[in-house]
N, C-alpha and C positions, 0 to 999 in steps of 0.2 A: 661686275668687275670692280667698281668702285671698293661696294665693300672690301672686295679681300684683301686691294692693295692696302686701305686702313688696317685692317688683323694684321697684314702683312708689316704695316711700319711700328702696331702695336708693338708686334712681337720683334722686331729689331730694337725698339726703345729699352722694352723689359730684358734684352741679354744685352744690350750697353749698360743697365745700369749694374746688370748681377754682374758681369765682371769686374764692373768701378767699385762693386760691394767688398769681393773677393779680393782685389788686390788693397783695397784700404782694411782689411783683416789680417792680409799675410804682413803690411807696413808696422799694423800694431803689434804683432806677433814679432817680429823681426826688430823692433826698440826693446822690447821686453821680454823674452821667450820664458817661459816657465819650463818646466820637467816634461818629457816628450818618450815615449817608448811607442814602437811600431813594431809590430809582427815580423820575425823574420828579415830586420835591418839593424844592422852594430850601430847608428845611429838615429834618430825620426829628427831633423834637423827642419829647417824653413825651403830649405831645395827640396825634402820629401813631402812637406807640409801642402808646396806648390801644386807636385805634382796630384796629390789629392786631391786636391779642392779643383783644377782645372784640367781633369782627365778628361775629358765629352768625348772621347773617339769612338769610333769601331776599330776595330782589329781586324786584319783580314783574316775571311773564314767563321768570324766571330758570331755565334748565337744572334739576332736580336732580342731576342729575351732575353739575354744574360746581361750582367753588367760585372764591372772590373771593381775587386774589395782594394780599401786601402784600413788596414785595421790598426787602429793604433788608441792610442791614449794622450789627451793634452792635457797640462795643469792650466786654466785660464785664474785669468784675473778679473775682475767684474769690466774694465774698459773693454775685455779681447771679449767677453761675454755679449756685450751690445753688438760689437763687429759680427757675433755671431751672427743674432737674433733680423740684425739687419741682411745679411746676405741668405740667410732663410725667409725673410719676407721678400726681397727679390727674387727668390726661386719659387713664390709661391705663387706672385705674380705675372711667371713668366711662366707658370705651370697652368693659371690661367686663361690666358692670352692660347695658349696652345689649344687649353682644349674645344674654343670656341673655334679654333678654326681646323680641328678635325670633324667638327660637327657641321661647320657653313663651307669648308672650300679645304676638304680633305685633300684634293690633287696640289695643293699645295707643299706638303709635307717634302716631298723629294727636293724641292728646289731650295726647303729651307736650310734642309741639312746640309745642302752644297753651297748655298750662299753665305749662311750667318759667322763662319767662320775669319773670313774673309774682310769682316768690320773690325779685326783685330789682329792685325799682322804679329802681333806677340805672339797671338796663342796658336796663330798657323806655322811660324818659323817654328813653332816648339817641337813639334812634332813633324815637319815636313817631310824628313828626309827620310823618312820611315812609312812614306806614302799615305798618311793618314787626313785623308782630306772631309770624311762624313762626322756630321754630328752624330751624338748617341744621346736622344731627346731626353732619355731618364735620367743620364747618367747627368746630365744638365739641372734637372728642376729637384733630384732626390735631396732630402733635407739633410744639413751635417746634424751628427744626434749630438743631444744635451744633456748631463747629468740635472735631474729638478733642485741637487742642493748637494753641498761637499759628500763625500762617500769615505768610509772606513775603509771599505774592500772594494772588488772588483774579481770578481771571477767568469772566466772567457772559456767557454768551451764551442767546440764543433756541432750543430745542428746537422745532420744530413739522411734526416729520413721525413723531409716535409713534401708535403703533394696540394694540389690542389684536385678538388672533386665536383664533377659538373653533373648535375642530376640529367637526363636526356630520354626521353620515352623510345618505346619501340620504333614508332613512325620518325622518328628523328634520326638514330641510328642505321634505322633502313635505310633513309636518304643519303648519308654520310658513305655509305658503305655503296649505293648505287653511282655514289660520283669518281669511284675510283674504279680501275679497271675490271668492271662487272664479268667479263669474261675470262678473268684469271680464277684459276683452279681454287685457289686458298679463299678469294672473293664471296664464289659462288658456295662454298663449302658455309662462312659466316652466312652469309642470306636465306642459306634454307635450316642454318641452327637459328637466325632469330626467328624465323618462320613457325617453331615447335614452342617458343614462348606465348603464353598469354599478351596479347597486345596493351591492357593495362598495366603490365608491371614493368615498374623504375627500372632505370640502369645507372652505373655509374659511368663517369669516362673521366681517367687517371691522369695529373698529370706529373710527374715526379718533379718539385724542384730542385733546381742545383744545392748543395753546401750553403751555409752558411753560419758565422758567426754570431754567437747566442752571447751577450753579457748578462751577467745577473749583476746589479749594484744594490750596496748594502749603505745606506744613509747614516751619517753620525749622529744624526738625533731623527725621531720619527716627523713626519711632514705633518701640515696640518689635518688631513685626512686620517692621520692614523699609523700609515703606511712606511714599513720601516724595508724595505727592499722592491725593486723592479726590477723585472728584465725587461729584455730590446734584443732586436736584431743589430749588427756593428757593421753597415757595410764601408765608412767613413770613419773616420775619427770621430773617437770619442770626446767632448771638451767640460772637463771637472770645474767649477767653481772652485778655490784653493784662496788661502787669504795667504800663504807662504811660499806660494811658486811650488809646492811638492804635489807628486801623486800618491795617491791613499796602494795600500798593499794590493799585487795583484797578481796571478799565475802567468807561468809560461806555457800558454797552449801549442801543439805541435804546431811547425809549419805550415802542412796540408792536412786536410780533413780525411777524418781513417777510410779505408776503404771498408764497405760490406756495411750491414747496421748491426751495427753495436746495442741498440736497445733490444728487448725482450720485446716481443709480437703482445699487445695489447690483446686480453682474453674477452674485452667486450667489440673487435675485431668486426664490422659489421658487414665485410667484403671479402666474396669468396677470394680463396687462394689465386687461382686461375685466371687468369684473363677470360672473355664470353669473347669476345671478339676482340681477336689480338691485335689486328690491323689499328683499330681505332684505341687501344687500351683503353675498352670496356669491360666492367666487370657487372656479374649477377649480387644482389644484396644475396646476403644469411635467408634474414627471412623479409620476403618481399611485402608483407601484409603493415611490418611495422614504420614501412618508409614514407 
């Protein structure tokens, strides 16, 4: 017990100080604000800036995997640049501290969400009245992204055909499949189709991610590496380096991410069409020999 209340005050230390990070960010922002454009807002002002930077909620109803985009673009100045760098090393530390203690005193986790708000009556009035009382642990430690060095361009488009793929053998999937209701029709149907597979061959199991916002940056001179363009995922503000307060040229991507996918089916495709086991969305490789 001793230990976890120390993880425990760890991790209260580490979101005192990333808040004291964030609000001496939005201070330096708010003396001097640069060029600001946000997705889908007539203005990205220091009230939107806020809300950004200190969203940690759940929404009710809301995924826990998911998390809340705030997409925009800042011009920084090299002082708002530090403000950054520091309240990203706060969130790294506080990212941490966390993980030590889902690893030593995981039952922890429920009480932190409901307590650590509560060291900051700002950030609980902020959202009170909208019954928003749970932490959203990601939404808390996820880094604000950084241009590496001023940009010409910026161009924003929608991502939304990304997944994640979990390699998982037959005896794995069997078990998966025998933890849900084994005597439902559709159930039993999967178990005796993984029954007619070979027991050494891969399977995948699909996970579709949500949307997300892709920026490509185009650098006004090449970096030391070489390298005259990056992309990134935007789920935060973007903060440009600028020696004149401006942001470098950049598109207006739609509001919301298109529906359907838009890109053409990759022809080296290694994953049958079909689900194998729809329950679990697993899929059969092409060809199983080269997996």
């Amino acid at each position: 017990m001793e230990a976890q209340y120390r993880l425990l005050a760890e991790l209260e230390a580490a979101f005192d100080h990333m808040i004291e990070r964030i609000e001496a960010l939005l201070d330096v922002y708010a003396a001097n604000p640069g060029a600001a454009w946000a997705l889908n807002r007539p203005r990205a002002d220091g009230d939107w800036l806020r809300r950004a930077l200190c969203d940690f909620w759940y929404q009710d109803g809301q995924d826990g995997r998911a998390t809340h985009s705030y997409i925009g673009l800042i011009a920084a100045d090299q002082k708002l640049l530090d403000e950054v760098a520091r309240v990203n090393a706060a969130k790294a530390a506080f990212a941490d501290v966390l993980a030590q203690i889902r690893q030593q005193a995981a039952k922890l986790i429920p009480e932190i969400k409901a307590v650590l708000p509560f060291r900051h009556p700002v950030l609980h009035d902020h959202l009170r009245g909208q019954g928003l009382a749970r932490l959203h642990l990601k939404q808390c430690w996820r880094h604000l992204p950084v241009a590496d060095a001023p940009l010409s361009r910026v161009r924003l488009a929608w991502y939304s055909s990304g997944r994640s793929i979990k390699r998982l053998s037959v005896r794995e999937a069997e078990q998966k499949l025998l933890a849900l209701d084994n005597e439902a029709p559709h159930v039993r149907l999967q178990l005796k189709r993984l029954a007619g597979i070979p027991d050494g061959e891969p399977l995948a199991q699909v996970q579709r991610q949500a949307p997300l916002m892709r920026a490509n940056l185009f650098f006004e001179q090449a970096l030391a590496d070489g390298r005259q363009r990056r992309a990134m995922n935007l789920p935060l503000p973007l903060f440009i380096p600028t020696l004149d307060g401006k942001l470098p040229s950049h598109n207006q991507p739609t509001p919301e991410p298109p529906k359907g996918r838009k890109r053409a089916r990759r022809s080296d495709e290694r994953l049958e069409d079909e689900a194998f086991l729809p329950s679990l969305r697993v899929y059969r490789y092409r060809d199983p020999r080269r997996q």
